[in-house]
NUNUDREN-928778 format. One line per field, with one value per residue (C-alpha): residue number from 1; residue in one letter; x, y, z. Coordinates in steps of 0.5 Angstrom, whole numbers, plus 500, padded with zeros to 3 digits. Layout:
# NUNUDREN-928778
n = c(NUM	...);
res = c(A	...);
xx = c(X	...);
yy = c(Y	...);
zz = c(Z	...);
//
This chain:
# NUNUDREN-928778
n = c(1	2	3	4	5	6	7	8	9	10	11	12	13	14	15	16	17	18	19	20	21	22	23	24	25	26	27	28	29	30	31	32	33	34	35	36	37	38	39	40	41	42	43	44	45	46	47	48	49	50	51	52	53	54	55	56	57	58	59	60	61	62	63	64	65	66	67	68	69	70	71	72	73	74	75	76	77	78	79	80	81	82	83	84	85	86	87	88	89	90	91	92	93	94	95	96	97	98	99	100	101	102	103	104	105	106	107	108	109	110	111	112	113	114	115	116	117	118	119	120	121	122	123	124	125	126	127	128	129	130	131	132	133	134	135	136	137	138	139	140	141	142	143	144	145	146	147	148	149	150	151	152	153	154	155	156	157	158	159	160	161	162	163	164	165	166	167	168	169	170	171	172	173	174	175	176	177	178	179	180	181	182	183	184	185	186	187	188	189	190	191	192	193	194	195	196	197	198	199	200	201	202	203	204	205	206	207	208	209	210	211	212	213	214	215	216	217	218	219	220	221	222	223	224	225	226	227	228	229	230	231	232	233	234	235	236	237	238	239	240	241	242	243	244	245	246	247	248	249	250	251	252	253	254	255	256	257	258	259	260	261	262	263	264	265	266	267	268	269	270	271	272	273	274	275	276	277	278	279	280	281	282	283	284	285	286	287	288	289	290	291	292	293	294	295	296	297	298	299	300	301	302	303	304	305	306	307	308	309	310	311	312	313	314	315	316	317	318	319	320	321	322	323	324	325	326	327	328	329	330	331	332	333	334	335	336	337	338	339	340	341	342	343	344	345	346	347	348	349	350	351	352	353	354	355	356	357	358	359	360	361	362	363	364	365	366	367	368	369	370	371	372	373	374	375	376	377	378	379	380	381	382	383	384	385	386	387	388	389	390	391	392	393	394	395	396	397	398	399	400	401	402	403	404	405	406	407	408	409	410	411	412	413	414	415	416	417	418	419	420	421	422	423	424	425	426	427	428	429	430	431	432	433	434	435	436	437	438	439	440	441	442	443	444	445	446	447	448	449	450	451	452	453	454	455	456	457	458	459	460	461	462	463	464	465	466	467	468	469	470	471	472	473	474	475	476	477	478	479	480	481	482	483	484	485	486	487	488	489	490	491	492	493	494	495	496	497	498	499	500	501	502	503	504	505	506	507	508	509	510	511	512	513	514	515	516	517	518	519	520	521	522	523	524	525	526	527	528	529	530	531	532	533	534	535	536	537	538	539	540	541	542	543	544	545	546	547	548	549	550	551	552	553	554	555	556	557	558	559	560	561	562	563	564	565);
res = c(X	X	X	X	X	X	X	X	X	X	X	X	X	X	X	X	X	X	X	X	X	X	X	X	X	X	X	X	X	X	X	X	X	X	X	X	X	X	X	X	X	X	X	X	X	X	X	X	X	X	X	X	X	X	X	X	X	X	X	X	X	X	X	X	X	X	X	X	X	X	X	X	X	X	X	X	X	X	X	X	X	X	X	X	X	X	X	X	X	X	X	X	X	X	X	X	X	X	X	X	X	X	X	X	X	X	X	X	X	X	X	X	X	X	X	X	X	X	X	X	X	X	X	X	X	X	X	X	X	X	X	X	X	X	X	X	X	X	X	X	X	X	X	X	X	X	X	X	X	X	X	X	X	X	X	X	X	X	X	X	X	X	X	X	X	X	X	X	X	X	X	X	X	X	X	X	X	X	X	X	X	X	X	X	X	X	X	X	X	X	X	X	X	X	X	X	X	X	X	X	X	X	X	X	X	X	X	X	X	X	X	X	X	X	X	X	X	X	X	X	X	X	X	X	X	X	X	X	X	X	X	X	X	X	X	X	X	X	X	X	X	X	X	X	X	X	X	X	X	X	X	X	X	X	X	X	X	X	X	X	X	X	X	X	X	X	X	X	X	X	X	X	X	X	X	X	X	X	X	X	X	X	X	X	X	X	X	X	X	X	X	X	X	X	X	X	X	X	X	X	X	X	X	X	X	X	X	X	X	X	X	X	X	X	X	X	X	X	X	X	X	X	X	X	X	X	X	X	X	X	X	X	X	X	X	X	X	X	X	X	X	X	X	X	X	X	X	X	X	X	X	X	X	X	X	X	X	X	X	X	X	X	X	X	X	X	X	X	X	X	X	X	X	X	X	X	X	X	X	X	X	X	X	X	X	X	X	X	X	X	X	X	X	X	X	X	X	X	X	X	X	X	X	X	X	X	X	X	X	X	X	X	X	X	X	X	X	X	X	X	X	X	X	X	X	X	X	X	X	X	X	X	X	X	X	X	X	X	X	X	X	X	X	X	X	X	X	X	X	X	X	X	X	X	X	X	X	X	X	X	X	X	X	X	X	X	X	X	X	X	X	X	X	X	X	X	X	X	X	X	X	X	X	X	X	X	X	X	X	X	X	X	X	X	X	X	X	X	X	X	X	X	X	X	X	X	X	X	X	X	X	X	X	X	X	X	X	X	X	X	X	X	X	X	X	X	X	X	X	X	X	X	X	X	X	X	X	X	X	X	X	X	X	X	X	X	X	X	X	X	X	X	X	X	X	X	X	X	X	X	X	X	X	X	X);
xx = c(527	522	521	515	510	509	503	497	490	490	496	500	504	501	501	507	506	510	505	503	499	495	497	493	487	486	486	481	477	476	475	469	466	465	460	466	465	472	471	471	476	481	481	487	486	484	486	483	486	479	480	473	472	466	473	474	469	473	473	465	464	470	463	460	467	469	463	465	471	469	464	471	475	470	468	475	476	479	476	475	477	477	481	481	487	489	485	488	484	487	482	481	488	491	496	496	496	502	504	501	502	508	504	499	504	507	500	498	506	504	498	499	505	502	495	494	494	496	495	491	487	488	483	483	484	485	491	496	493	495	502	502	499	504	510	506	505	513	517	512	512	505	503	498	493	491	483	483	476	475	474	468	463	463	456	453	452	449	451	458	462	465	469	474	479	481	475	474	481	480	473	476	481	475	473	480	480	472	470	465	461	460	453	456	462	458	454	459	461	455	456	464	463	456	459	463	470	476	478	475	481	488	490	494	489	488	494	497	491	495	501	499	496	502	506	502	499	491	488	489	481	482	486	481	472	469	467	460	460	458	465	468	464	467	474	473	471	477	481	479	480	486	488	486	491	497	496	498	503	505	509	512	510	518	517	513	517	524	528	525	518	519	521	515	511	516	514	506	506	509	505	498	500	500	501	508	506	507	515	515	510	514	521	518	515	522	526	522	525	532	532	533	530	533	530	536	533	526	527	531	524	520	524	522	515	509	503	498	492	487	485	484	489	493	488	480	476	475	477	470	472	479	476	471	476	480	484	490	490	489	495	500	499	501	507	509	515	519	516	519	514	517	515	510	504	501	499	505	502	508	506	507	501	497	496	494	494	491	485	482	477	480	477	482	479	482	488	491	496	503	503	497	500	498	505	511	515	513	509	515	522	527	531	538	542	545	537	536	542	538	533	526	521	516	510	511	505	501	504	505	511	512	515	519	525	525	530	526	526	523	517	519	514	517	513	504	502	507	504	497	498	501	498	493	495	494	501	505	511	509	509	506	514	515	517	513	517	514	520	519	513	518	517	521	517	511	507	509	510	502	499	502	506	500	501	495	496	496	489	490	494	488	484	488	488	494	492	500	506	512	512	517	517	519	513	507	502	494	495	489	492	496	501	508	510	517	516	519	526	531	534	529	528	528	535	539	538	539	532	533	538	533	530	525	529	534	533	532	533	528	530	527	531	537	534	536	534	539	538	543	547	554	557	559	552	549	555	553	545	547	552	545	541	538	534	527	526	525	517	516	513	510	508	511	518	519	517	522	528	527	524	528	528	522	528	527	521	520	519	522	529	528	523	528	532);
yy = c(533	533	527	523	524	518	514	515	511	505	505	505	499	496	488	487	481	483	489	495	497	491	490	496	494	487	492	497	491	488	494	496	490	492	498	504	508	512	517	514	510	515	519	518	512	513	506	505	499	496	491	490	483	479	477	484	488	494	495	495	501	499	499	506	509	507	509	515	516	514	520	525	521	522	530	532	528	522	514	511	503	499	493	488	487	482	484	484	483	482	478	473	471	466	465	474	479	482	475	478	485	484	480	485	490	485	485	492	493	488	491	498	497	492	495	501	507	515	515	511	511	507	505	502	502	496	495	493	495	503	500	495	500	506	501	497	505	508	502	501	510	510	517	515	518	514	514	510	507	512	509	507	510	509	507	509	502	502	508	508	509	504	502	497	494	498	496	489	488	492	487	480	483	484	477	473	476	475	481	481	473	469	473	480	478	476	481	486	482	485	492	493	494	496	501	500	503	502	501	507	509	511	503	502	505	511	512	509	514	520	518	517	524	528	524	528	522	525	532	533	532	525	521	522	524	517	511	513	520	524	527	521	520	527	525	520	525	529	523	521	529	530	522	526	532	528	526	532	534	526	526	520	517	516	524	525	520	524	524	530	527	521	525	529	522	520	525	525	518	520	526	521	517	512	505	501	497	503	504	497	501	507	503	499	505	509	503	502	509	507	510	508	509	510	507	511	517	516	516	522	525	522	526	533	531	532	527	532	527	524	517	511	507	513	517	518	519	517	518	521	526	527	529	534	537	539	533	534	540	542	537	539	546	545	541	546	549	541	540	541	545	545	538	539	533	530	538	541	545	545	544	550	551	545	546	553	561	558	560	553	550	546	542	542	537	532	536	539	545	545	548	543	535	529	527	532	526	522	515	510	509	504	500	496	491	484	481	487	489	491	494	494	498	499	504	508	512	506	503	504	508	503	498	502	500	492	487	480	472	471	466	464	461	458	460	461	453	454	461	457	452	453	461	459	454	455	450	456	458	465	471	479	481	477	478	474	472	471	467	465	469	475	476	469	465	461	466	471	476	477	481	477	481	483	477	476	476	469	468	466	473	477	474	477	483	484	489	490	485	487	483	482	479	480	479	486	488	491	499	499	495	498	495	495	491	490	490	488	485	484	480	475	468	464	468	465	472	472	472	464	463	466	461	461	463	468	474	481	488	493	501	506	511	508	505	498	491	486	478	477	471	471	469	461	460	463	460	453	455	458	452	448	452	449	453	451	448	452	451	447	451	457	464	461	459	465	469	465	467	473	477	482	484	489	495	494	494	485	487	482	484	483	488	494	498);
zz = c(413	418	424	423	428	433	431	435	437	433	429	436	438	432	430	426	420	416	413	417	413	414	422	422	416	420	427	425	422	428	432	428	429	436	433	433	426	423	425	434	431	429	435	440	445	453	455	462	467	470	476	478	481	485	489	490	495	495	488	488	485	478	473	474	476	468	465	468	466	458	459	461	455	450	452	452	444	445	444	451	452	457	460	465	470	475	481	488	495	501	505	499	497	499	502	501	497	498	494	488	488	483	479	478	477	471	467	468	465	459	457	458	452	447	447	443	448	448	455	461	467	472	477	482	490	496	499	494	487	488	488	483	478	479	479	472	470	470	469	461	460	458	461	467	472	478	480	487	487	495	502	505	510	517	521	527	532	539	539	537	529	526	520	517	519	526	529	526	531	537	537	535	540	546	542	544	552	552	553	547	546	540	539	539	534	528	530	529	523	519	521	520	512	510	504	498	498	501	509	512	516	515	513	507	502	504	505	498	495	500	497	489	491	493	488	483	479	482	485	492	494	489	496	501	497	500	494	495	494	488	489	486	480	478	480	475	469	470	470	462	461	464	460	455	456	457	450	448	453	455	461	463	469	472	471	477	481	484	491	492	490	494	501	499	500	506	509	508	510	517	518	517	521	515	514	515	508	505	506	502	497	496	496	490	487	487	485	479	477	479	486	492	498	505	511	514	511	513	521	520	518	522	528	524	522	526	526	525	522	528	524	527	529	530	533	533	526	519	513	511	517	513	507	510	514	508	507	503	501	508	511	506	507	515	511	507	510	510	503	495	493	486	484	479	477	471	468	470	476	482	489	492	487	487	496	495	498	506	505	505	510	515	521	527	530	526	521	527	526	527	534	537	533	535	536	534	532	526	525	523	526	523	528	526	529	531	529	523	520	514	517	520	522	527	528	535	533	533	540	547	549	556	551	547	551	553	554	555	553	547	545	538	531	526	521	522	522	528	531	529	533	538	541	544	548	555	557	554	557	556	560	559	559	554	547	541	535	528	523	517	514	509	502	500	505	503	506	501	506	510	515	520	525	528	532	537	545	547	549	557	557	553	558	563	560	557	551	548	548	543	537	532	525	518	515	515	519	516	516	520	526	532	538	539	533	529	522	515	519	515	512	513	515	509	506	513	515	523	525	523	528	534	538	545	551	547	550	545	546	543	544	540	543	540	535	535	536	538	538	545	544	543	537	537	539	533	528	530	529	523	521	522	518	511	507	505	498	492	490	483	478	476	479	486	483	480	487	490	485	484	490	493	500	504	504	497	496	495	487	482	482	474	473	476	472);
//
């Protein structure tokens, strides 16, 4: 007795009426009515996760990335379709796009399991997108490639490079202190973005590409070629070819993601200098596979892991630059020796063979070597204690070394109304020496955990030249922003975690040497704050609600504890 092959093309997943046979028939029906002849519709399906959007800037480029992967989908045999997504860019949700990730990641889930496809392409590239869409793709085990839609280009500006989003801080920076007037701002304005793609440093998409790429979920060369660039026309063929190729040898998505695969990202991230909101990513990521992910372990890294990329906010160039300087490829080689070179991508090629013999190109001036890093420790440390006893991180490759070790009195804001409201007062009690603490804007919070934690310098200090303050929040940061910030405190605000008991005028202890952040009062005070203490009301209905019961903390990625294995 031999077993029956799966179904394939339209026959899989198929509508169940009671008679498969005329699930199928009504299927094909309404299928040839869109033009499609038998023989296209009896070929295996490519379906391609399109989240182009008129909201989504980043994802300008969506259309033609499409078509060019229908192109390698039909070369290689198989039927390409279509179809459209939950679509997320940062600037234009409110209250963030963070909010919306695991949204995001629960539509692609559902129509990469009840549509008829053999394989999928996933395109896609702002910030929370990339994450999203792997967390969507191993928790349905549709075999999947990624295809980032490439960062944009930086441009010449009296005299100077510019790109988004580092840029666009240290001018509203400058802005704030007065260095830069009002006409000079929206000036700037028109010159930050001037190309399709994603933010053209190593802010959270690039970064999130980088480690897609490592993942094995995408070539090497796919993470950093810019959204304009021919290059990325021909990754999104070969991504409907390889879509194909899966077909035959499927490989489920949860395949590629391992400890081993996971420390190899960890390790990546660290050496690009890369976002902070990736630690929340990969965790999310690895989470949907049933791993953990150890903050513990990551700062363990980062004492054995160079920064060896010289990108803004970290160093000095772009991703254009880290594309022309041999990109992945390149960084990995560096790497080499604190890699698991055994694990293989969605072809079945292992590491060691994906990064190739040395003999590739590489540009010194931003892929350093390993004897000449920009820094010989990682980009990101944990801190635990009394203010984190989950956790939190901060990004030191980012921020000034002077502040690595503060004790000082607190300026605390309860929630962004309050930080709003009150940062720029010139009465406020507040001095360069202080600490600025931002509560109540975490992954349950209303805020739906944004881009927060990079509080501004109070106006009348920013105006005194002060460039840097330490800053403590359970919310994120922007992967393009820098400053001595303290992220993702866990557990936050909104779930009674210390960090709700802090008031103005606590003193707290930051030490990146001993790894620690302490809020410096004594137990009785604090048992009756928290005895004081109520939780905000749940919200009434709808996607808000669900948010608010079911999302996890920032070391577990704030996915929805319902859709983890």
């Amino acid at each position: 007795m031999t077993d029956t092959p799966p179904p394939r093309g339209l026959a899989n997943r198929s509508s169940n009426y009671g008679d498969r046979e005329f699930a199928l028939y009504l299927r094909r029906s309404f299928a040839k009515s869109m033009g499609y002849t038998q023989a296209m519709l009896e070929k295996p399906v490519v379906g391609i996760a399109d989240t182009g959007s008129d909201y989504n800037n980043c994802h300008r480029t969506a259309p033609e990335l499409v078509e060019a992967v229908k192109r390698g989908v039909l070369a290689a045999g198989g039927l390409p379709l279509a179809f459209p997504t939950v679509s997320l860019c940062e600037p234009s949700l409110n209250p963030c796009s963070m909010h919306y990730r695991n949204l995001m990641a629960l539509d692609t889930e559902a129509m990469l399991t009840a549509q008829p496809m053999d394989a999928a392409v996933l395109v896609g590239g702002c910030d929370k997108t990339v994450p999203a869409q792997l967390m969507a793709a191993i928790s349905s085990g549709t075999p999947s490639v990624m295809l980032v839609t490439g960062p944009m280009l930086a441009q010449s500006f009296e005299g100077e490079r510019l790109s988004a989003c580092t840029d666009c801080r240290r001018y509203w920076a400058r802005y704030r202190a007065g260095d830069v007037d009002a006409g000079k701002i929206a000036q700037i304005e028109g010159k930050l973005a001037t190309t399709a793609g994603t933010c053209g440093v190593m802010g959270t998409a690039s970064t999130m590409a980088c480690l897609a790429a490592t993942l094995g979920f995408m070539p090497l060369d796919a993470a950093s070629a810019p959204a304009v660039h021919a290059d990325r026309l021909r990754i999104a063929e070969e991504a409907g070819a390889q879509a194909v190729r899966l077909i035959a040898k499927p490989v489920k998505p949860a395949a590629l993601v391992t400890p081993e695969s996971v420390e190899n990202a960890a390790r990546v991230l660290l050496s690009l200098g890369g976002s902070t909101n990736a630690v929340v990513h990969l965790a999310a990521i690895a989470g949907r596979a049933g791993l953990p992910f150890d903050l513990d372990r990551l700062d363990a890294l980062s004492e054995t892991t160079p920064v060896l990329v010289d990108l803004k906010p970290t160093g000095e160039g772009y991703m254009e630059d880290f594309h022309a300087a041999g990109g992945m490829q390149a960084l990995l080689w560096e790497l080499r020796d604190l890699l698991h070179l055994d694990t293989p991508d969605l072809d079945g090629v292992k590491l060691r063979d994906r990064i190739g013999d040395g003999t590739h190109f590489v540009d010194r001036r931003i892929i350093r070597s390993r004897e000449n890093p920009i820094s010989p420790v990682g980009g990101i440390v944990t801190l635990r204690g009394s203010l984190a006893p989950d956790g939190a991180i901060l990004k030191r490759s980012a921020a000034t070394p002077a502040l690595f070790e503060t004790e000082a009195r607190c300026m605390v804001f309860d929630g962004l109304e309050d930080l709003a409201r009150r940062i720029d007062d010139p009465e406020l009690d507040v001095t360069p020496q202080d600490i600025l603490v931002l509560k109540g804007a975490g992954p349950r919070s209303p805020a739906g955990m944004p881009e927060a934690g990079y509080l501004p310098i109070p106006k009348k200090l920013a105006r005194a030249g002060v460039k840097d303050m330490v800053r403590i929040s359970d919310c994120r940061m922007s992967g393009t922003a820098f400053g001595t910030i303290v992220l993702h405190v866990a557990p936050e605000a909104a779930v009674g975690g210390p960090l709700a008991l802090a008031e103005t005028g606590d003193r707290i202890r930051l030490s990146v040497k001993d790894r620690r952040l302490d809020l410096l009062v004594d137990e009785a005070t604090l048992a009756k704050r928290r005895a004081a203490w109520k939780p905000a009301a749940a919200p009434a209905r709808g996607w808000d609600r669900l948010v608010h019961e079911q999302v996890t903390q920032a070391p577990h990625g704030a996915d929805l504890a319902f859709l983890r294995p």
